[in-house]
N, CA, C and O of each residue as an XYZ file, in Angstrom:
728
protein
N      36.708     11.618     67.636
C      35.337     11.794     68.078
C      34.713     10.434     68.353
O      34.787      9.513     67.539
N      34.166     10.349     69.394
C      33.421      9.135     70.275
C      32.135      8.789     69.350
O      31.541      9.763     68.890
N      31.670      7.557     69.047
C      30.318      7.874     68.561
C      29.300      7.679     69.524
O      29.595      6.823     70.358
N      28.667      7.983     69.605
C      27.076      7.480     70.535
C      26.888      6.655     70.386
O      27.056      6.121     69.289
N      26.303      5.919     71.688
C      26.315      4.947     72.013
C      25.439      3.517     70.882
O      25.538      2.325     70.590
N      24.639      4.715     70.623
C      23.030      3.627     69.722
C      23.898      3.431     68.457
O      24.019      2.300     67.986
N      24.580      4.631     67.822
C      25.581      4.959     66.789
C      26.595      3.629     66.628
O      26.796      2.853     65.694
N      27.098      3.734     67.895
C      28.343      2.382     67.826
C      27.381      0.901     67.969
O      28.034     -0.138     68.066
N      26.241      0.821     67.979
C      25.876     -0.790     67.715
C      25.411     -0.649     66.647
O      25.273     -1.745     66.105
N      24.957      0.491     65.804
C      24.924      0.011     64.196
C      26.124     -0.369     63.357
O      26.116     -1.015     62.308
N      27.305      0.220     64.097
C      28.269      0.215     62.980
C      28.597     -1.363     63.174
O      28.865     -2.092     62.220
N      28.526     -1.958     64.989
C      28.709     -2.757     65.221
C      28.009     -3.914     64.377
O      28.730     -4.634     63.686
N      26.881     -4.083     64.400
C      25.611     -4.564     63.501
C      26.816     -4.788     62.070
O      27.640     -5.593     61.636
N      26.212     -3.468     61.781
C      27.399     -3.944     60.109
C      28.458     -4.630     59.701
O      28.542     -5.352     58.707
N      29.673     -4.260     60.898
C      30.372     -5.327     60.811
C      30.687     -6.748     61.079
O      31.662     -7.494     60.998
N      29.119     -6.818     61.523
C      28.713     -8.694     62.049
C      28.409     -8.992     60.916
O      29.060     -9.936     60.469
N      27.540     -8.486     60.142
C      26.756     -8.453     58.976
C      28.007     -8.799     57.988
O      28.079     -9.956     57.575
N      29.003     -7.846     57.586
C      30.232     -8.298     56.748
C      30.755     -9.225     57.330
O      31.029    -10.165     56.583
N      31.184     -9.441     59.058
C      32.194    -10.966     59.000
C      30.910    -12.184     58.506
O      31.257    -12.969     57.624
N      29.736    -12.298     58.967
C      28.978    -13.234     58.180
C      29.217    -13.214     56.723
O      29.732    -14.186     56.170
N      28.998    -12.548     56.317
C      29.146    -12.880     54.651
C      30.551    -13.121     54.324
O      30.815    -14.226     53.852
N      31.458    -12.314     54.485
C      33.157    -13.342     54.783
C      32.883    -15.285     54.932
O      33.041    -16.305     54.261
N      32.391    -14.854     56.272
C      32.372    -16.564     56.914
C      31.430    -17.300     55.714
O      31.776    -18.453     55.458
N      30.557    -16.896     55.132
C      29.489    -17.680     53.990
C      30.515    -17.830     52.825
O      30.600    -18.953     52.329
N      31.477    -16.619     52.219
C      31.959    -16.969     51.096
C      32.788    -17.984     51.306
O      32.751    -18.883     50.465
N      33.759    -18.122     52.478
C      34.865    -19.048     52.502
C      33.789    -20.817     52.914
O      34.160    -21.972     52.708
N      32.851    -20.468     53.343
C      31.803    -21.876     53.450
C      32.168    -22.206     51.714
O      32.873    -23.091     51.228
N      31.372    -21.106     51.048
C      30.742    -21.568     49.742
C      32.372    -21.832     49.090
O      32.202    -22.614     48.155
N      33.381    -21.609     49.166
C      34.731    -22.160     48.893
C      34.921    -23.209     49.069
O      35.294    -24.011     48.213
N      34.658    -23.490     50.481
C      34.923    -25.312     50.881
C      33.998    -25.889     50.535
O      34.559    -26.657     49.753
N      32.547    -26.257     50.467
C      31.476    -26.703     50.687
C      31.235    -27.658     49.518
O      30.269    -28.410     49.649
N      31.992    -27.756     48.338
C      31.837    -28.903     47.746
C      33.066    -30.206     47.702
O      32.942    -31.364     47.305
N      34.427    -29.396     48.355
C      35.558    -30.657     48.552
C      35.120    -31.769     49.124
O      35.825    -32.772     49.016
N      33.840    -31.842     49.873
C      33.643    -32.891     50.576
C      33.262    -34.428     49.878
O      33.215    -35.580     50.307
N      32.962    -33.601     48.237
C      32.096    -34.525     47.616
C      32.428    -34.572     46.397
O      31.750    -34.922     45.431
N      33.898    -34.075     46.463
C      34.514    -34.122     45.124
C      35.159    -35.835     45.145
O      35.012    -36.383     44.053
N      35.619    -36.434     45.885
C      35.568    -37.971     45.421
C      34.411    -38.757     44.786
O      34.529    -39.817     44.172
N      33.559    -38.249     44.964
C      32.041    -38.867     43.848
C      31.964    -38.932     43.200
O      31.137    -39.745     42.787
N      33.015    -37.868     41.970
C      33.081    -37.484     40.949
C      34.155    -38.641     40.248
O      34.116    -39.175     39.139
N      35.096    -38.786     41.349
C      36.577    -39.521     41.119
C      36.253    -40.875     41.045
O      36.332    -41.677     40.114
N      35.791    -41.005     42.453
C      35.501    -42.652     42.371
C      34.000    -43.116     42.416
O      33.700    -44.304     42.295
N      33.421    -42.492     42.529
C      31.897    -43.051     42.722
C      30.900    -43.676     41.804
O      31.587    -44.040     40.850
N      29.630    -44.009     41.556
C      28.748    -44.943     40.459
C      28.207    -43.692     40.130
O      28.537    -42.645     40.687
N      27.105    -43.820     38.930
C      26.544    -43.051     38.809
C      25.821    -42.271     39.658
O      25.989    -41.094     39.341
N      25.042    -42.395     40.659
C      24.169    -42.167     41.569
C      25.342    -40.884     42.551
O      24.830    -39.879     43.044
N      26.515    -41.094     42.655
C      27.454    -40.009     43.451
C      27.783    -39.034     42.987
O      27.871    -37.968     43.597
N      28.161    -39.316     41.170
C      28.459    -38.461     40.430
C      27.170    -37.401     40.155
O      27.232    -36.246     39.732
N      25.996    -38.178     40.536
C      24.982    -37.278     39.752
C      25.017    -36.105     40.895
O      25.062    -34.886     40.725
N      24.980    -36.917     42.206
C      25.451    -36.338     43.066
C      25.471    -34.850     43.382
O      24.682    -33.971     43.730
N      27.309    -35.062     42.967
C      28.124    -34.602     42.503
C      28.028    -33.143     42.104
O      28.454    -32.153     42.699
N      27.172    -33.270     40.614
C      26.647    -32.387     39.826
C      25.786    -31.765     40.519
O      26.255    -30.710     40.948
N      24.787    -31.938     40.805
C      23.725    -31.095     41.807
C      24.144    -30.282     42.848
O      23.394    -29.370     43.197
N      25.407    -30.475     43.515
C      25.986    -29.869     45.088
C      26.785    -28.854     43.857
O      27.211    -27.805     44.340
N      27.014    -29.010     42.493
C      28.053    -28.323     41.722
C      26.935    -27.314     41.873
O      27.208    -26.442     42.698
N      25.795    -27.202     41.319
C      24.618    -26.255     40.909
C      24.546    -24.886     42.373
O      24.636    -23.658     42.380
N      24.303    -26.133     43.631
C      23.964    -25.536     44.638
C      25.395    -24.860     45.248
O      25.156    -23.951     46.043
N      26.773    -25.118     45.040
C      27.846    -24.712     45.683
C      27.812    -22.913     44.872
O      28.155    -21.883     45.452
N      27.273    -23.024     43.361
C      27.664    -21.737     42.662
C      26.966    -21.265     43.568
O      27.491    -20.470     44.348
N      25.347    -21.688     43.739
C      24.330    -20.590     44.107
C      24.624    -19.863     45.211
O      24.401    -18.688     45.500
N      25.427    -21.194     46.064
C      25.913    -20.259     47.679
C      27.383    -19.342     47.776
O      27.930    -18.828     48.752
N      27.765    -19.377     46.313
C      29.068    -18.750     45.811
C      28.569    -17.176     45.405
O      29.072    -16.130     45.817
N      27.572    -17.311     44.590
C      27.118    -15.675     44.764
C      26.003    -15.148     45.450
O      25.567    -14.053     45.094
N      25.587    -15.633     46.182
C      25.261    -15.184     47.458
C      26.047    -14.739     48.392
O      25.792    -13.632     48.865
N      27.245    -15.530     48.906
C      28.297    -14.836     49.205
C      28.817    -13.601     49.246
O      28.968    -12.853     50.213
N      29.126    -13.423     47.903
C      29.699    -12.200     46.641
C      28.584    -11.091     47.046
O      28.914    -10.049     47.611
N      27.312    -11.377     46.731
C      26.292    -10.675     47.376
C      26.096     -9.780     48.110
O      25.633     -8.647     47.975
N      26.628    -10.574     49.233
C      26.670    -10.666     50.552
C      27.802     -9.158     50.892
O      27.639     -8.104     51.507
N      28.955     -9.777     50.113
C      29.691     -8.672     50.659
C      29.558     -7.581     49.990
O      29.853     -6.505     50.509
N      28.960     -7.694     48.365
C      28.855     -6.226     48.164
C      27.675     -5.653     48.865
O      27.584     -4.432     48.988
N      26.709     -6.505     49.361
C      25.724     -5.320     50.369
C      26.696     -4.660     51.217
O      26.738     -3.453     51.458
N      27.744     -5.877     51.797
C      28.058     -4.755     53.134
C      28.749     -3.750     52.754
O      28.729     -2.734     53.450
N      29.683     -3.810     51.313
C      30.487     -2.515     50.958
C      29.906     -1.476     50.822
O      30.397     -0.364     51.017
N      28.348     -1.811     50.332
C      27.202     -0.675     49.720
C      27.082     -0.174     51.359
O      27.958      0.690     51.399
N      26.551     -0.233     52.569
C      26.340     -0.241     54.079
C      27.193      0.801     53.825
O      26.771      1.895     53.452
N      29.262      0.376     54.123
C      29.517      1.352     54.529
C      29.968      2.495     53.944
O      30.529      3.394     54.571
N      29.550      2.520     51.679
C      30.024      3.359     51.337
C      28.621      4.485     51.616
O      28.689      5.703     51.449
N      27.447      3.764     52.048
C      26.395      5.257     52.622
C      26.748      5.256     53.838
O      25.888      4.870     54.630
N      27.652      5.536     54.214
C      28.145      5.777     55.352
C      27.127      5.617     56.930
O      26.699      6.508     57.663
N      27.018      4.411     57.012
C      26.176      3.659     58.125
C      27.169      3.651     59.147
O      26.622      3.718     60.248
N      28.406      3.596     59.222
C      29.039      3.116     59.960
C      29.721      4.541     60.972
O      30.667      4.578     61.757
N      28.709      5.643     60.496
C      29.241      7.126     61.060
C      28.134      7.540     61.352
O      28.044      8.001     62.490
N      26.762      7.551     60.404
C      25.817      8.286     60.801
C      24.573      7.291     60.603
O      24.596      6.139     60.169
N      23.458      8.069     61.051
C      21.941      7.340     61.273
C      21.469      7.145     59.714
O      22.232      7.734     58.948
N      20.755      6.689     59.281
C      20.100      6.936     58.337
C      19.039      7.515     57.598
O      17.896      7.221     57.946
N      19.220      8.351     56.558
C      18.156      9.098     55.853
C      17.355      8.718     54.972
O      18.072      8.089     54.195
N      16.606      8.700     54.693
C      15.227      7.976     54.077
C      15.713      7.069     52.779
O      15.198      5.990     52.484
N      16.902      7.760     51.988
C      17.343      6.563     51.032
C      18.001      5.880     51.392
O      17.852      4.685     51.138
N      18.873      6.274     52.035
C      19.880      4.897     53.040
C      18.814      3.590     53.764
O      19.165      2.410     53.797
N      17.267      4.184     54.392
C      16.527      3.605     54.816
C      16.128      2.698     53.920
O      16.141      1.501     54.209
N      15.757      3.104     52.822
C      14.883      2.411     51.289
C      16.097      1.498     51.790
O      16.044      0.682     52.711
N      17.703      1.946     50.628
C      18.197      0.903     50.627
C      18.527     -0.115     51.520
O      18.711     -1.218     51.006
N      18.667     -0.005     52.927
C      19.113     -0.930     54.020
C      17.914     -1.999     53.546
O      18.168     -3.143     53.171
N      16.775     -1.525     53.613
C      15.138     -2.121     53.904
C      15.614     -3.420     52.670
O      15.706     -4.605     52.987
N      15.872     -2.902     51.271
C      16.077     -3.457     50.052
C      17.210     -4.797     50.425
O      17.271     -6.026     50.384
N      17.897     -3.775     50.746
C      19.210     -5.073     50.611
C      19.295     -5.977     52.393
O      20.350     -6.610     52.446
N      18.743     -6.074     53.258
C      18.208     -6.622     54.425
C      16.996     -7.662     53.826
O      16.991     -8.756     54.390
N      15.975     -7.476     52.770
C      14.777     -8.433     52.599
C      15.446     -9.255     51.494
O      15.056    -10.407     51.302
N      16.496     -8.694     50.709
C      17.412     -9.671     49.546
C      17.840    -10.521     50.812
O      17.646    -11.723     50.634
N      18.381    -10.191     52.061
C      19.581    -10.920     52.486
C      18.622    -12.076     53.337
O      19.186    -13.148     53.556
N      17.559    -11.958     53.707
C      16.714    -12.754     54.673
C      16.064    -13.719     53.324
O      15.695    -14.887     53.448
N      16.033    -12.998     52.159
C      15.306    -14.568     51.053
C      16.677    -15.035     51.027
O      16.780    -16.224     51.328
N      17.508    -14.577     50.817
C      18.952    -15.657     50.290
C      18.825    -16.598     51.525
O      18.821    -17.812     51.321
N      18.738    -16.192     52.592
C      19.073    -17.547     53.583
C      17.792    -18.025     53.948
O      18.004    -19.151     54.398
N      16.197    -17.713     54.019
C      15.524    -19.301     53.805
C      16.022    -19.879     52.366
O      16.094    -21.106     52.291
N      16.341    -19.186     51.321
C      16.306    -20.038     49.993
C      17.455    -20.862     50.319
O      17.475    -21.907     49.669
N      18.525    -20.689     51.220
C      19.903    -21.937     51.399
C      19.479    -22.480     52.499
O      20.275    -23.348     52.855
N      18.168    -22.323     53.545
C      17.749    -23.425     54.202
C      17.674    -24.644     53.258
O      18.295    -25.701     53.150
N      16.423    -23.913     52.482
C      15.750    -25.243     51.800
C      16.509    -25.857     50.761
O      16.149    -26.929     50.277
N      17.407    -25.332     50.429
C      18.678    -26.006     49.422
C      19.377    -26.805     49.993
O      19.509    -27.928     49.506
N      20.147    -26.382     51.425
C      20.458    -27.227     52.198
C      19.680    -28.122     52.844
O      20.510    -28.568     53.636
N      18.547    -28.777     53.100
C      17.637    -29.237     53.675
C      17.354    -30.597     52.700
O      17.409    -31.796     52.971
N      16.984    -29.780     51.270
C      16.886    -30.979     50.314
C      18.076    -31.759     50.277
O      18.046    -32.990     50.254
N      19.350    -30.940     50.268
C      20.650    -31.901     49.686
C      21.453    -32.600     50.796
O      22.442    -33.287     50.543
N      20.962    -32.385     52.087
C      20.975    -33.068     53.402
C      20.269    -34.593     53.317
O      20.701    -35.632     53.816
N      19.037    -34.397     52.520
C      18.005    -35.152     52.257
C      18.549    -36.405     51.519
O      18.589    -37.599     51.817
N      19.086    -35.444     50.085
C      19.557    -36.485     49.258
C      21.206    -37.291     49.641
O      21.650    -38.416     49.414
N      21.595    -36.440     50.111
C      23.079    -37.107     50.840
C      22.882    -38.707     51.849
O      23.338    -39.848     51.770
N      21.960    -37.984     52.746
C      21.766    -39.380     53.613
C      20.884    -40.660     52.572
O      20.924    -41.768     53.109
N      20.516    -40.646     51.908
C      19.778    -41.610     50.954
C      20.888    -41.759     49.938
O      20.489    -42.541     49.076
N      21.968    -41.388     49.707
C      22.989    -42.399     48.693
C      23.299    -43.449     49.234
O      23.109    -43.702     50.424
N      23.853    -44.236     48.348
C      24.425    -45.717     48.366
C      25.807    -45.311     47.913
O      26.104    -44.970     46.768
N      26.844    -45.413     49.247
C      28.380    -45.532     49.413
C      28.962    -46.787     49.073
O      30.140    -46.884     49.416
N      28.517    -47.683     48.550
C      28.555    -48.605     48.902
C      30.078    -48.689     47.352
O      31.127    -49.238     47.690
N      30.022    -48.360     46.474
C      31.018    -48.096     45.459
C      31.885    -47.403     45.451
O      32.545    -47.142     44.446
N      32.124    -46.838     46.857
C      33.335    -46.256     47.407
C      34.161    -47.268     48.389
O      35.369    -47.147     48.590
N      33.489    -48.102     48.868
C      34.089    -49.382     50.196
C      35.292    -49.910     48.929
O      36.434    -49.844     49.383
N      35.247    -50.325     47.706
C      36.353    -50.795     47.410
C      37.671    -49.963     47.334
O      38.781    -50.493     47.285
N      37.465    -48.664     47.329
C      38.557    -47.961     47.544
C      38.707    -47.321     48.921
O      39.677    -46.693     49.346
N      38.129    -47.464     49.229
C      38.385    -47.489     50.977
C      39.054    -48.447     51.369
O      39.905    -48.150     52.208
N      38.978    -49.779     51.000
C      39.162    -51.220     51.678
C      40.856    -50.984     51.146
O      41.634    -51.413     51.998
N      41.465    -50.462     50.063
C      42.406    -50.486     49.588
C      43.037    -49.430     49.848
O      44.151    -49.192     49.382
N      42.538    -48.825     50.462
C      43.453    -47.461     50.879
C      44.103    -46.711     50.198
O      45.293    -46.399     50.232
N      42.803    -46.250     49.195
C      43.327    -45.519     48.310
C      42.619    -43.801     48.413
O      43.142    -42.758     48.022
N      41.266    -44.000     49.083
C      40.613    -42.876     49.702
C      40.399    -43.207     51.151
O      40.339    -44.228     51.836
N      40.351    -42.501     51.247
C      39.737    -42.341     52.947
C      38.259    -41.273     53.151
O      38.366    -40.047     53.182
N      37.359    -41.760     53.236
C      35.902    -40.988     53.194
C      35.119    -41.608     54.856
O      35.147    -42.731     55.360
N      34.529    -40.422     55.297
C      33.695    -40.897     55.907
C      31.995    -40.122     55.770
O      31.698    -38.998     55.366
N      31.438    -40.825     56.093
C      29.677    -40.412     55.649
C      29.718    -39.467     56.953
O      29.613    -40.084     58.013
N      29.852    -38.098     57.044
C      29.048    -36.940     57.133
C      28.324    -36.113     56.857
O      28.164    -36.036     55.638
N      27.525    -35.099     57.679
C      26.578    -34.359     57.522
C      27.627    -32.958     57.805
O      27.309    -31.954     57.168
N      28.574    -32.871     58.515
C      28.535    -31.513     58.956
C      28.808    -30.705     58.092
O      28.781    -29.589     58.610
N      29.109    -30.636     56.848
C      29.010    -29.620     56.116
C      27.810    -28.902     55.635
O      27.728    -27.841     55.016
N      26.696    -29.897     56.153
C      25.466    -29.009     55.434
C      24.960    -28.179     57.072
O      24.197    -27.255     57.354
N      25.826    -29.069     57.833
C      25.007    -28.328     59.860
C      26.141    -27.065     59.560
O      25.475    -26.053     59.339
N      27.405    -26.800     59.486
C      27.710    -25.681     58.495
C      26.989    -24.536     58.193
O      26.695    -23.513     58.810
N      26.747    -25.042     56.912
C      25.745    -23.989     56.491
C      24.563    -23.562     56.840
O      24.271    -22.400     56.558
N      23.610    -24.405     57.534
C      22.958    -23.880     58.190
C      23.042    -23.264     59.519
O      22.132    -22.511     59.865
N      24.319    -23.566     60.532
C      24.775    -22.348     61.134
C      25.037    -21.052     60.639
O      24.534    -20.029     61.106
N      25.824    -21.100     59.696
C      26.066    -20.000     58.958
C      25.572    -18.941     57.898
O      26.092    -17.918     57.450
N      24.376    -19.573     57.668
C      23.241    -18.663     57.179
C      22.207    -18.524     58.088
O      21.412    -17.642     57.760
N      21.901    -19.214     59.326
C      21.473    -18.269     60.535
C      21.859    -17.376     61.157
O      21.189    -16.723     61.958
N      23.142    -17.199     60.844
C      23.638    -16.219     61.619
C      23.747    -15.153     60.594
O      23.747    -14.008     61.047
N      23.845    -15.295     59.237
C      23.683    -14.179     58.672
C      22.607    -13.936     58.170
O      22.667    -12.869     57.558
N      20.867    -14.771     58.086
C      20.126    -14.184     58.767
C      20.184    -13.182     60.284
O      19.994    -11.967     60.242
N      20.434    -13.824     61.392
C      20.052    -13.035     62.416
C      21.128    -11.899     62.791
O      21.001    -11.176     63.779
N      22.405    -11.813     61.713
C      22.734    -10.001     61.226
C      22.292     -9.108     60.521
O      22.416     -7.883     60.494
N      21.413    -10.327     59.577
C      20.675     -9.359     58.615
C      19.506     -8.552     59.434
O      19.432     -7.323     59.409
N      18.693     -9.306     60.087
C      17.876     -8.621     61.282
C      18.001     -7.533     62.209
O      17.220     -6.603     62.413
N      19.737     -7.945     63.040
C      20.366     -6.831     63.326
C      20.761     -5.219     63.145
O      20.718     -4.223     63.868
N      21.244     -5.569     61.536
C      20.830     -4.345     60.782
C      19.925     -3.725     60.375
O      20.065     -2.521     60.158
N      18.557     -4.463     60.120
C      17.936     -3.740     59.571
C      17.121     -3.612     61.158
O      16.430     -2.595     61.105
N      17.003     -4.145     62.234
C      16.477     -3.351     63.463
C      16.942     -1.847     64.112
O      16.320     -0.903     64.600
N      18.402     -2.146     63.846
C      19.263     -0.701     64.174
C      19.395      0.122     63.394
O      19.953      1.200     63.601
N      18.966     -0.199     62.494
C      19.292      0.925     61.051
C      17.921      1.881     61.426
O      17.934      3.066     61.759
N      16.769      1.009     61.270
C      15.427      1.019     61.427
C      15.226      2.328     62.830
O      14.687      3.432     62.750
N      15.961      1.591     64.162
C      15.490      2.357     64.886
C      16.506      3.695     65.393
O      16.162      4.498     66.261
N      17.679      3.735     64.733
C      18.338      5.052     64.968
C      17.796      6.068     64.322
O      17.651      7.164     64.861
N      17.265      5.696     62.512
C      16.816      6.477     61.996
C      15.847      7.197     62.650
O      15.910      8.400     62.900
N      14.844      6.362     62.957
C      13.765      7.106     64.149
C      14.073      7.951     64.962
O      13.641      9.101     64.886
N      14.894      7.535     65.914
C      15.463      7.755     66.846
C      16.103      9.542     66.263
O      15.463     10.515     66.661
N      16.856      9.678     65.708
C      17.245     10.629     65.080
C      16.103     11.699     64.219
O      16.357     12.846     63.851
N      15.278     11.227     64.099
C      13.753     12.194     63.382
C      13.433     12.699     64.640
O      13.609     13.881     64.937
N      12.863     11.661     65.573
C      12.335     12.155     66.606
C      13.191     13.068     67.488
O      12.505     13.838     68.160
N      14.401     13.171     67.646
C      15.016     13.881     68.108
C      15.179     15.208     67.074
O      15.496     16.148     67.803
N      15.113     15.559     66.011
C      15.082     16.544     65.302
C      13.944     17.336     65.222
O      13.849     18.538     64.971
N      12.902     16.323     65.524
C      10.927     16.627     65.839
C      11.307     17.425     66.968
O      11.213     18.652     66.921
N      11.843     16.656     68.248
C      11.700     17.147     69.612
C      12.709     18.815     69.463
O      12.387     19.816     70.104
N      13.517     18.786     68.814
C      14.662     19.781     68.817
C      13.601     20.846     67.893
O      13.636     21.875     68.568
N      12.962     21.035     67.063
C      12.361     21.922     66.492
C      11.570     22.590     66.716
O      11.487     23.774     66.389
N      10.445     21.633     67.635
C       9.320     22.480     68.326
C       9.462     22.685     69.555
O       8.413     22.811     70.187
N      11.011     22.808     70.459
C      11.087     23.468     71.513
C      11.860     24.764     70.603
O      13.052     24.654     70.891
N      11.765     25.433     70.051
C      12.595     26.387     68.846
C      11.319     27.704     69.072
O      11.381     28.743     68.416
C-alpha cells in the first residue's frame, strides 16, 4: 500500500529527524579528541580547558541519546504510517519544544567554548610540536560542526513538528468535511 502523498513527507520528516540525531551522537563521540592533547601535553590553562569541553562533550552526549529515543518514541506511535491523534499531537508538540531548547542550549555552549578556545595560549604545546612529538593545529571546525549540526536538527525538529501539526489537521478536517456531507 502506497502512502499519500502529505503521509510520505511526515514519515520523510522523521527520518531526517533520526539521521540528525545519529549525525549529533557520532559529533558528540568525536567532539572532544580534538582537545584531548591538552590534557597530555598542555599548561594549566589547556588542561582546564580540557575539563570544561569534558562537561560540555557529556551534555552533547545525552542529548544525542535523547535525540534518538525521541525518534524511536515517533515511530513506535506510529507516525511513520498514520496522521496524528491528539496524544501523538501532545507528544510530538512535547518532544519537538525539548528538541528546539536542546539546540539553542548547544548554540550557546558552543558559542562560549568557541569563545574560550580562540583566547588560549598554545604556546606550551610549540615545544612538542617543534620536536615532533605532536602534531596540532589551532582550529575551529569542530565547534562550525556542531553548529551545523544542531541546525539542522533544529530545522528537522521544525519539520516534524510542521507536518505532524498539519496532517493532523488536515485529517480532522477531512473527517469534519466527510461527516457533514453524511
Amino acid at each position: 500500500m502506497r502512502l499519500p502523498k502529505w503521509l510520505f513527507v511526515q514519515k520523510f520528516s522523521l527520518i531526517l529527524y533520526f539521521a540528525c540525531a545519529v549525525f549529533l551522537l557520532i559529533y558528540a563521540l568525536g567532539f572532544i579528541s580534538n582537545v584531548y592533547i591538552f590534557y597530555a601535553y598542555g599548561n594549566k590553562s589547556l588542561v582546564d580547558f580540557y575539563d570544561a569541553m569534558q562537561i560540555v562533550n557529556k551534555n552533547f552526549l545525552w542529548k544525542a541519546v535523547l535525540a534518538i529515543v525521541f525518534s524511536v518514541v515517533f515511530f513506535i506511535l506510529g507516525l511513520g504510517k498514520y496522521p496524528a491523534g491528539r496524544f501523538t499531537l501532545i507528544i510530538t508538540i512535547i518532544i519537538c519544544g525539548f528538541s528546539i531548547f536542546f539546540c539553542v542550549n548547544s548554540f550557546i555552549s558552543l558559542a562560549n567554548s568557541i569563545t574560550h578556545y580562540t583566547s588560549l595560549d598554545f604556546s606550551s604545546l610549540n615545544r612538542y610540536i617543534e620536536r615532533g612529538a605532536i602534531s596540532y593545529n589551532k582550529t575551529t571546525l569542530p565547534y562550525l560542526l556542531g553548529f551545523a549540526g544542531y541546525t539542522l536538527f533544529l530545522l528537522a525538529s521544525f519539520f516534524v513538528l510542521i507536518t505532524v501539526i498539519k496532517n493532523a489537521v488536515t485529517v480532522q478536517v477531512l473527517v469534519l468535511d466527510t461527516e457533514g456531507k453524511k
